[in-house]
C-alpha positions as CSV (number, residue, x, y, z in Angstrom):
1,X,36.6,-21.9,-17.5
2,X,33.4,-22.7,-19.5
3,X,31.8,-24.7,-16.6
4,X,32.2,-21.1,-14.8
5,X,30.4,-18.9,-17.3
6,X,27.4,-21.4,-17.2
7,X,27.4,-21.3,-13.3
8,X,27.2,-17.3,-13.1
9,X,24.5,-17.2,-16.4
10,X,22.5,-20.0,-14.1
11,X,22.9,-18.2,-11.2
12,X,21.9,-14.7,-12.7
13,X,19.2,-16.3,-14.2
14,X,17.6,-18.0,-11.0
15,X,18.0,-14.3,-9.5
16,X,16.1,-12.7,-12.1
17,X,13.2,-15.3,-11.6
18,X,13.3,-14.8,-8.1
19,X,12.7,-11.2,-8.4
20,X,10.4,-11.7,-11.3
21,X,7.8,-13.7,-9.1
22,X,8.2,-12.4,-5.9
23,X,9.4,-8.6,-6.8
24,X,6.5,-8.1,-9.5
25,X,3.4,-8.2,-7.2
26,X,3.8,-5.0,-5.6
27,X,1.5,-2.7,-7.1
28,X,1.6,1.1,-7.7
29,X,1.7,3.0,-4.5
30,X,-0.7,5.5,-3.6
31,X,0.2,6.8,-0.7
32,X,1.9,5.7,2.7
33,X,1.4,6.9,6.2
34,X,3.6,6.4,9.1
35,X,2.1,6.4,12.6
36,X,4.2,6.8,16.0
37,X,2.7,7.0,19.2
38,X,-0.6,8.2,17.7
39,X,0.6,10.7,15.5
40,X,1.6,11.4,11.9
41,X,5.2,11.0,11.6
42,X,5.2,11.2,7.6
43,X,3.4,10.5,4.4
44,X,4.1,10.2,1.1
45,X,1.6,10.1,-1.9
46,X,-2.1,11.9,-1.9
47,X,-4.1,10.6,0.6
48,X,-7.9,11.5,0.4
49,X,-8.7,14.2,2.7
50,X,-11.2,13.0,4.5
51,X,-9.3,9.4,5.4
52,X,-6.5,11.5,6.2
53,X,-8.8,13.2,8.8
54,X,-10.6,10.2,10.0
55,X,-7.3,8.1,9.8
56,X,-5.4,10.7,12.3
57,X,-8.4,10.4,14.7
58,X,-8.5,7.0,15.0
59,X,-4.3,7.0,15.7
60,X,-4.4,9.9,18.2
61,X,-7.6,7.8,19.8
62,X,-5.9,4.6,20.0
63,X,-2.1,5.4,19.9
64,X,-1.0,3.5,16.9
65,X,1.9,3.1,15.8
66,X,2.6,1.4,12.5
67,X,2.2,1.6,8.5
68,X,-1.2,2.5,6.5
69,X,-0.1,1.8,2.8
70,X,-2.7,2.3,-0.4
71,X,-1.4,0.0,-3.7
72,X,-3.3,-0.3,-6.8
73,X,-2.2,-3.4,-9.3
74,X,-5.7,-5.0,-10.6
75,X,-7.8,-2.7,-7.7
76,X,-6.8,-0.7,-4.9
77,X,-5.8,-2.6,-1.5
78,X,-5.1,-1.2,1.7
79,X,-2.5,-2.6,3.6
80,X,-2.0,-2.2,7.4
81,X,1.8,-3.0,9.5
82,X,1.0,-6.4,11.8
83,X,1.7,-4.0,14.5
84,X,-1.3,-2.0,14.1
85,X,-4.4,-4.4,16.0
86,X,-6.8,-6.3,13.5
87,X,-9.6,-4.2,15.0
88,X,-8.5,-0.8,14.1
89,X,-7.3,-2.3,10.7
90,X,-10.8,-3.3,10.1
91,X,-12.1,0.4,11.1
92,X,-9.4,2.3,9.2
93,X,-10.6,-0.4,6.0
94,X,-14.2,0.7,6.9
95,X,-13.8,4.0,6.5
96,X,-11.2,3.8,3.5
97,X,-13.3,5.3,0.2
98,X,-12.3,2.4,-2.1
99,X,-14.9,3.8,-4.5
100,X,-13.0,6.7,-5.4
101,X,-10.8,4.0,-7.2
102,X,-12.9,2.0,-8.6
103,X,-13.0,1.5,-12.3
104,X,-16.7,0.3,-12.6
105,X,-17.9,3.4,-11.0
106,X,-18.5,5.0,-14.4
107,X,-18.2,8.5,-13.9
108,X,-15.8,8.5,-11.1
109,X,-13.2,10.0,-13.3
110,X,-15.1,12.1,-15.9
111,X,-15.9,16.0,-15.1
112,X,-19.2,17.6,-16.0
113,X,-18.8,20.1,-18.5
């Protein structure tokens, strides 16, 4: 019975590693769009207006259909589905305003008074 209890503690344990290494580089989302056919299907998170637009555009234009997801861990990445084309993931990267997250920007998150 006591070879047992050290079996399921070894086994829970390699589990929790597992997910420690592999579930713990996700970072925060930001926002996720969904793309059938060209078209918007649905979106979760704030997505900066003028992506949104520009994002939408290049979809309708090109038909895509796939995932556009924002993350921020360390910086913010954008991460595009394997089914949408390496060119239009470069454009939709191109046109991505990656300095409204960055950190070193000084003032990017201070008002004026």
């Amino acid at each position: 019975m006591e070879i047992n209890a050290q079996v399921i503690l070894a086994i829970v344990a390699v589990i929790g590693l597992i997910y420690f290494i592999f579930g713990a580089k996700k970072g925060l989302l930001i926002f996720e769009l969904h793309f059938k056919k060209g078209r918007l299907d649905t979106h979760k998170g704030k997505v900066p207006e003028k992506f949104m637009r520009e994002a939408r555009e290049l979809a309708k234009k090109h038909k895509l259909t796939g995932v556009v997801r924002a993350e921020k861990k360390s910086g913010v990445r954008l991460h595009v589905s394997a089914t949408i084309n390496d060119e239009m993931a470069q454009r939709l990267r191109n046109v991505f305003p990656f300095e409204l997250y960055d950190k070193k920007s000084g003032d990017a998150g201070k008002r004026s008074a």
